[in-house]
BADRENGU-271945 format. One record per residue (C-alpha): residue in three letters; x negated, y, z. Coordinates in steps of 0.1 Angstrom, whole numbers, padded with zeros to 4 digits, always signed. Example, Ala and Ser with C-alpha at 12.3 -4.5 7.8 and 13.67 -1.06 7.14 Angstrom:
% residues 2
Ala-0123-0045+0078/Ser-0137-0011+0071/
This chain:
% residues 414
Unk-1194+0798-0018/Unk-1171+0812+0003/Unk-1168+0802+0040/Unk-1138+0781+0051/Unk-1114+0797+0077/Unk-1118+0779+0112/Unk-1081+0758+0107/Unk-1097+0749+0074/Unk-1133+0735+0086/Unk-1114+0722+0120/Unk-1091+0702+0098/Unk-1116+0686+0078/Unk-1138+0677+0109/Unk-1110+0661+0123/Unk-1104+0639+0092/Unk-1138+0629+0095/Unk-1137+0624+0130/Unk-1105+0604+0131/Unk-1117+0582+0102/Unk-1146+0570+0126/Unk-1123+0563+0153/Unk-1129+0597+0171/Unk-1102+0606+0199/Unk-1088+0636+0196/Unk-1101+0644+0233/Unk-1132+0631+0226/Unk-1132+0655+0193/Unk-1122+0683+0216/Unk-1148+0679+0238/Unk-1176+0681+0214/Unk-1161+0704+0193/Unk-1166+0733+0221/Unk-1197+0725+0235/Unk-1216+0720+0200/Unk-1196+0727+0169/Unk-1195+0712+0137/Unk-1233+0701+0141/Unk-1222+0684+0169/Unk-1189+0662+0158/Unk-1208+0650+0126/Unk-1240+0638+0142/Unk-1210+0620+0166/Unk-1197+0599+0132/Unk-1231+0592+0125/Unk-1236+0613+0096/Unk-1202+0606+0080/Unk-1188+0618+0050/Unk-1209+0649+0058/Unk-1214+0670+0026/Unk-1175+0673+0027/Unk-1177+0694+0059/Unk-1198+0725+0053/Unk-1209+0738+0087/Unk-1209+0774+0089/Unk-1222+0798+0113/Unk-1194+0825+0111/Unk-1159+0827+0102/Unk-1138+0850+0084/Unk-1158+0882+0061/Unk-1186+0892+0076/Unk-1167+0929+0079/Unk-1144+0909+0103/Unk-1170+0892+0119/Unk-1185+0926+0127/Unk-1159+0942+0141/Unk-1161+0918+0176/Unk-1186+0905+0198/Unk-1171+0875+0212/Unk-1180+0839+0192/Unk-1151+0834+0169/Unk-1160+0799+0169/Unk-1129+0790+0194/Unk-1107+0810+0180/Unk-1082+0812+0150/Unk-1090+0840+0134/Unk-1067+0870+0119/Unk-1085+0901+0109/Unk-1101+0917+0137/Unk-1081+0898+0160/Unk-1089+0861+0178/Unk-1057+0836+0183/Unk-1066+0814+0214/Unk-1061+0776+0210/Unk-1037+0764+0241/Unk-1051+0732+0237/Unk-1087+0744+0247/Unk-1075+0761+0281/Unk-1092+0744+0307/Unk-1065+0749+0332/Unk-1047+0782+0347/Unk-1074+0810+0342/Unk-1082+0815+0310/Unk-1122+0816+0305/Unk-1132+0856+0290/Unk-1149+0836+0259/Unk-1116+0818+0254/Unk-1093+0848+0258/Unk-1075+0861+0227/Unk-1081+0891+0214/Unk-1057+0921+0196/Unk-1077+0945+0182/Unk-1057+0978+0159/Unk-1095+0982+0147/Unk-1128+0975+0158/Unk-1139+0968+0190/Unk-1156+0996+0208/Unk-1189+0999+0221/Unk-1191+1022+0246/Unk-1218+1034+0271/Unk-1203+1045+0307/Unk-1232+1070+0311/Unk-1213+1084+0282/Unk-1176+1078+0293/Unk-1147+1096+0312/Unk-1115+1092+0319/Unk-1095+1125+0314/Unk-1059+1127+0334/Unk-1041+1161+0318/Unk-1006+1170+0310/Unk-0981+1197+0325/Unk-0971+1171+0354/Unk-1001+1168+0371/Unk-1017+1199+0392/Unk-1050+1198+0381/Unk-1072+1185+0355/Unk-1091+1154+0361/Unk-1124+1139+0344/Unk-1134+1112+0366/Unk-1164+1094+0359/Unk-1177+1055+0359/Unk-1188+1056+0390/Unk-1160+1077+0407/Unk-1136+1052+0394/Unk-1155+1022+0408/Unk-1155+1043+0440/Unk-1116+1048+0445/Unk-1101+1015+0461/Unk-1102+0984+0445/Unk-1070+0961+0434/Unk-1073+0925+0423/Unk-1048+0905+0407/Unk-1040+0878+0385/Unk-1018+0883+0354/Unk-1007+0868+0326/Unk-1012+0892+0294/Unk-0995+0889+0263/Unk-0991+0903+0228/Unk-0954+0915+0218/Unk-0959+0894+0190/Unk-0968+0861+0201/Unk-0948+0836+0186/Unk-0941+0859+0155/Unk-0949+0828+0129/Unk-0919+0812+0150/Unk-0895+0837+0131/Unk-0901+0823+0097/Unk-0909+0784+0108/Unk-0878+0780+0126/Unk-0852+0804+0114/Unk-0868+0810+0078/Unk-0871+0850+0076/Unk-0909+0861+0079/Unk-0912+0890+0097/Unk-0940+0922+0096/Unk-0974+0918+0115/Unk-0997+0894+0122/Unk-0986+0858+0117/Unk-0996+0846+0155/Unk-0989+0814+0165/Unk-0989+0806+0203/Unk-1024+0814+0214/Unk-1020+0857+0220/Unk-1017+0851+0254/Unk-1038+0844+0283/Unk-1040+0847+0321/Unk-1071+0864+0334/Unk-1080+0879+0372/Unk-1083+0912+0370/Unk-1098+0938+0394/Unk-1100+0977+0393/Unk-1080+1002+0409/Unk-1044+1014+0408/Unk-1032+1035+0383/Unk-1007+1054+0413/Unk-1040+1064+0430/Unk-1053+1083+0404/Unk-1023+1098+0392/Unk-1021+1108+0430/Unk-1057+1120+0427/Unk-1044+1145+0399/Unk-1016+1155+0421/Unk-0982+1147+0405/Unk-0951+1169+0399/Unk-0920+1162+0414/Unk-0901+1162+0379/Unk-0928+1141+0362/Unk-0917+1115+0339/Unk-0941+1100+0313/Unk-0974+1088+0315/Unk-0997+1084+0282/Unk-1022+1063+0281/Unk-1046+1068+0250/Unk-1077+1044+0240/Unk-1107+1056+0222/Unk-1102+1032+0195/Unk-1107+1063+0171/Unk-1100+1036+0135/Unk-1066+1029+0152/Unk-1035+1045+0144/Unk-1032+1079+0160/Unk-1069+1081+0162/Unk-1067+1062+0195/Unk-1040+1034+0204/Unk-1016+1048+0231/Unk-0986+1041+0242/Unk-0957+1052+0272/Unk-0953+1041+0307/Unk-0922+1053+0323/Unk-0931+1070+0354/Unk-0920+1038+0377/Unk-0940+1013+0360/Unk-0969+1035+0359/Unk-0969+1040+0400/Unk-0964+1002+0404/Unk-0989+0993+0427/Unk-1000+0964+0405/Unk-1003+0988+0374/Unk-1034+0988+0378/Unk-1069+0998+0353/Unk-1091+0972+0351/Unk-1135+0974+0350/Unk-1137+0938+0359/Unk-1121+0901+0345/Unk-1123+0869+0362/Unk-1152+0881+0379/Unk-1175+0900+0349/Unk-1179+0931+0340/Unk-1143+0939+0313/Unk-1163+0924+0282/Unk-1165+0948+0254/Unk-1134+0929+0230/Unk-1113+0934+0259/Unk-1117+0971+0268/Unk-1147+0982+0285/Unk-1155+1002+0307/Unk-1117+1006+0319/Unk-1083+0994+0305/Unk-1050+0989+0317/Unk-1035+0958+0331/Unk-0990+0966+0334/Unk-0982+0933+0347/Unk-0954+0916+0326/Unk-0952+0945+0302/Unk-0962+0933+0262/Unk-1003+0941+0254/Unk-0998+0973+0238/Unk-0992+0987+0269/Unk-1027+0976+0283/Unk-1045+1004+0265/Unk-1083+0991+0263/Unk-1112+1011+0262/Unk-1090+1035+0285/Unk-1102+1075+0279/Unk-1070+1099+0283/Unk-1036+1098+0305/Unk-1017+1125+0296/Unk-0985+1128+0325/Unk-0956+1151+0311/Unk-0921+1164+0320/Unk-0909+1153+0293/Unk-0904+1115+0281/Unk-0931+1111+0255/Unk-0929+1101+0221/Unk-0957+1080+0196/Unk-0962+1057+0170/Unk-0961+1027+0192/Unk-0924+1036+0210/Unk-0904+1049+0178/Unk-0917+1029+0151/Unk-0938+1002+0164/Unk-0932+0978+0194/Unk-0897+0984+0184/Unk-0869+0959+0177/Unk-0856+0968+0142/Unk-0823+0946+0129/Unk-0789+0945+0131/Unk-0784+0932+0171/Unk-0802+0963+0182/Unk-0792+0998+0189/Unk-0816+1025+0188/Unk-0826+1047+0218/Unk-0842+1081+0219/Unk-0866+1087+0188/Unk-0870+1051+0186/Unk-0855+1035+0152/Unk-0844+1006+0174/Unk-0848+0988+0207/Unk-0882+1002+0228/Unk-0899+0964+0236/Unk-0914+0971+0274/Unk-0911+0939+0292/Unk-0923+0901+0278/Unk-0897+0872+0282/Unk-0899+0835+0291/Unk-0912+0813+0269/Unk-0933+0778+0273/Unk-0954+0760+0250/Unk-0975+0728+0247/Unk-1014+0726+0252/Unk-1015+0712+0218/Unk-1030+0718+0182/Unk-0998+0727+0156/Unk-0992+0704+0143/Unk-1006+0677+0170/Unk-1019+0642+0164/Unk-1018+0620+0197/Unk-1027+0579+0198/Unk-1002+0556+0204/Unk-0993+0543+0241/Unk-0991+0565+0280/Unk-1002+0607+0271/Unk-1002+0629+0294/Unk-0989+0663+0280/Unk-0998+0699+0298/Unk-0986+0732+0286/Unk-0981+0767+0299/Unk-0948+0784+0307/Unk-0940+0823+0321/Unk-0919+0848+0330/Unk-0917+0888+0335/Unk-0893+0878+0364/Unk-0907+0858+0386/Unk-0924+0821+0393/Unk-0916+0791+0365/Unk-0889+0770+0384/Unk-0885+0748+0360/Unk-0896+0732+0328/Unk-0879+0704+0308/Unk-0888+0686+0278/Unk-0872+0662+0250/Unk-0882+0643+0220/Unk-0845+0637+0208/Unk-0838+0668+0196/Unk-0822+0685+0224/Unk-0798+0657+0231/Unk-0811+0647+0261/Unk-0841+0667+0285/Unk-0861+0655+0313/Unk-0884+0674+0335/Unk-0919+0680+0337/Unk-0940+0686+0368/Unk-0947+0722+0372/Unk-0980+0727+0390/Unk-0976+0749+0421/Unk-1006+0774+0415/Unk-0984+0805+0402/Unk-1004+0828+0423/Unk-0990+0865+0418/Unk-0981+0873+0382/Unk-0998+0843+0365/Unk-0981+0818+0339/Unk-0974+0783+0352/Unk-0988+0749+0340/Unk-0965+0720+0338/Unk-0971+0684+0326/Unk-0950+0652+0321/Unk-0963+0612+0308/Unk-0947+0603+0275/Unk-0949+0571+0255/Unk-0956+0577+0221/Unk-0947+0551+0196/Unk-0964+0556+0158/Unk-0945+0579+0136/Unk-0938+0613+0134/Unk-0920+0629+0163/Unk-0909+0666+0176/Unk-0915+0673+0216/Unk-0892+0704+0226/Unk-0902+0726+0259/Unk-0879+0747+0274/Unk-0886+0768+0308/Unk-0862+0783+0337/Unk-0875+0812+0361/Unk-0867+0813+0399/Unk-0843+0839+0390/Unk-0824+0815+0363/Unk-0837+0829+0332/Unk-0845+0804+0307/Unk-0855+0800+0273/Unk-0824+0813+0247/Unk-0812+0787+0223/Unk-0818+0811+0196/Unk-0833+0849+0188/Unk-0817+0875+0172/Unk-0839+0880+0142/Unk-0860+0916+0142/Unk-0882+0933+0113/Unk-0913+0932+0132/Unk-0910+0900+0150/Unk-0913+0907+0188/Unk-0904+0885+0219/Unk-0899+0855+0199/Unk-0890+0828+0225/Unk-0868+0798+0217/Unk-0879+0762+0228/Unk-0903+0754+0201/Unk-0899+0719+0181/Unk-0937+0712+0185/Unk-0945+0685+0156/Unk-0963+0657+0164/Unk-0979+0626+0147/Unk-0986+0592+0164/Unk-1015+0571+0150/Unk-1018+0536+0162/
């Protein structure tokens, strides 16, 4: 018998749970702290041979290829979608945090790993060890990160044109402390050229495309001081799903440019050109122009977007609800976040919490009366520099920076 995916088993668990006059909080609750076992011993048993509990998700293959419990997660290949609705408030938890993987994870040793700075812009060549990295001074911040195609579904849901890649929904993001050291001080160590330009970052992710996932910093971004690589999240050791020993943290760049499992820089005179700036993490359709070797629009920066804390589609009791979500911008704090349930005819505004400590997303919240029936609740977000969510998104092939107010479904049970 095959096993059910994790929207497909948490589906039927709800039914059963809601039949015996579960809450959906209360569903929540047990759901992450004992599982399947633990929401049908809650109804008492239950309709329980309808609701196989299983103790892995996806093909065992999949399964393999992370170490992080699934269990939380939706899961797409050898990647994990985070549920928004399981965030326990502003940092994201490392066994909650979604993971991209291009293949594998990687299991490295750091008596066994280096990281290697070359390239015809630096003076000398570099191969610096675990410990000399850990040595160099350290950097600590708290970012959001995000995957360029977060949202993606969005395309085909709202303006009905599916686009390439995995179908994610909302949960590739999350918002982490990171610690490590600047990227500028070891570029410095390597002694940089006055016409330097690029700077390569390679993985050793040897099943992903190029035999290593890289991509391109220009030679600003890369000597941001909060460009930084990362051995440490929200206090542990960088887990093994998210790039240990070392990976890069660009603050309010898309994920692709936080190569994990860090092994190579390469800094050259010359801009540089791969798979992931000519053909992928590229915006491909009509409204975009193409630059360099690119076949379209180079993505670099995330945008604005906001979402709700809240299972697609959601199912909320009828009366007073409290409603949290999460909003963020590249450009600065969330100023603003406003919400409606009419459509877009009218908005009101939520309260947005004020811990938006350095380049972290912001959560917001707002009370609404939910009468039985089914209902749409729209979220919209403004930046302190006026940037706000676009009414609408110029269509692209491979279905990056989706971020127009999302029409989140919801149904109210009496």
């Amino acid at each position: 018998m095959e096993l059910e995916s994790w929207t497909e088993q948490s589906e039927r668990l709800w039914e059963l749970a809601s039949d015996n006059g579960m809450s959906r909080r209360h569903f929540l609750a047990l759901l992450v702290a004992g599982g399947a076992a633990a929401v049908v011993a809650a109804c008492g048993g239950g309709r329980s041979s309808s609701v196989p509990i299983t103790g892995s998700l996806g093909s065992t293959a999949e399964s393999a290829a992370l170490f992080k419990d699934p269990w939380p997660f939706i899961q797409r290949g050898a990647s994990l979608e985070s549920r928004l609705e399981l965030m326990p408030g502003l940092i994201t938890p490392n066994d909650l945090f979604f993971v991209r993987n291009n293949s594998s994870s990687v299991d490295l040793s750091v008596d066994d790993w280096s990281l290697i700075v070359e390239g015809d812009a630096v003076e000398q060549r570099l191969d610096l060890g675990y410990v000399d990295i850990r040595r160099l001074p350290s950097r600590s911040l708290v970012a959001y990160l995000e995957c360029a195609g977060n949202h993606r579904v969005m395309f085909d849901r709202l303006q009905g044109r599916a686009a390439e890649g995995t179908q994610w929904g909302r949960g590739a993001i999350g918002n982490a402390e990171w610690l490590g050291v600047s990227l500028a001080d070891v570029l410095t160590l390597a002694g940089l050229a006055d016409d330097a330009v690029s700077v390569l970052l390679v993985g050793l992710d040897e099943d992903s495309p190029e035999g290593g996932f890289q991509r391109v910093l220009p030679l600003e971004k890369a000597l941001d001081p909060d460009t930084i690589l990362a051995y440490e999240m929200n206090g542990e050791l960088l887990p093994r799903d998210h790039g240990f020993p070392l990976r890069a943290i660009v603050p309010g760049w898309v994920g692709s440019s936080q190569i994990k499992w860090l092994g190579r820089i390469v800094v050259s005179t010359d801009p540089q050109w791969t798979r992931n700036n000519t053909t992928s993490y590229v915006l491909i359709g009509d409204d975009y122009s193409p630059e360099g070797q690119a076949l379209g629009q180079v993505v670099t920066e995330q945008n604005i977007k906001s979402a709700l804390a809240l299972p697609w589609p959601a199912r909320l009791d009828a009366g007073q609800n409290v409603l949290r979500g999460f909003a963020h911008s590249p450009r600065g704090r969330i100023a603003r976040v406003q919400w409606s349930d009419d459509g877009g005819a009218s908005w009101q505004d939520s309260k947005v919490l004020e811990s938006q400590p350095q380049h972290s997303w912001a959560q917001f919240e707002f009370n609404w009366t939910a009468t039985t029936g089914e209902h749409t609740i729209t979220t919209r977000a403004t930046d302190v520099q006026g940037n706000t969510q676009p009414d609408r998104v110029p269509f692209n092939q491979k279905g990056y920076l989706f971020n127009q107010p999302l029409p989140h479904p919801v149904r109210v049970i009496a």
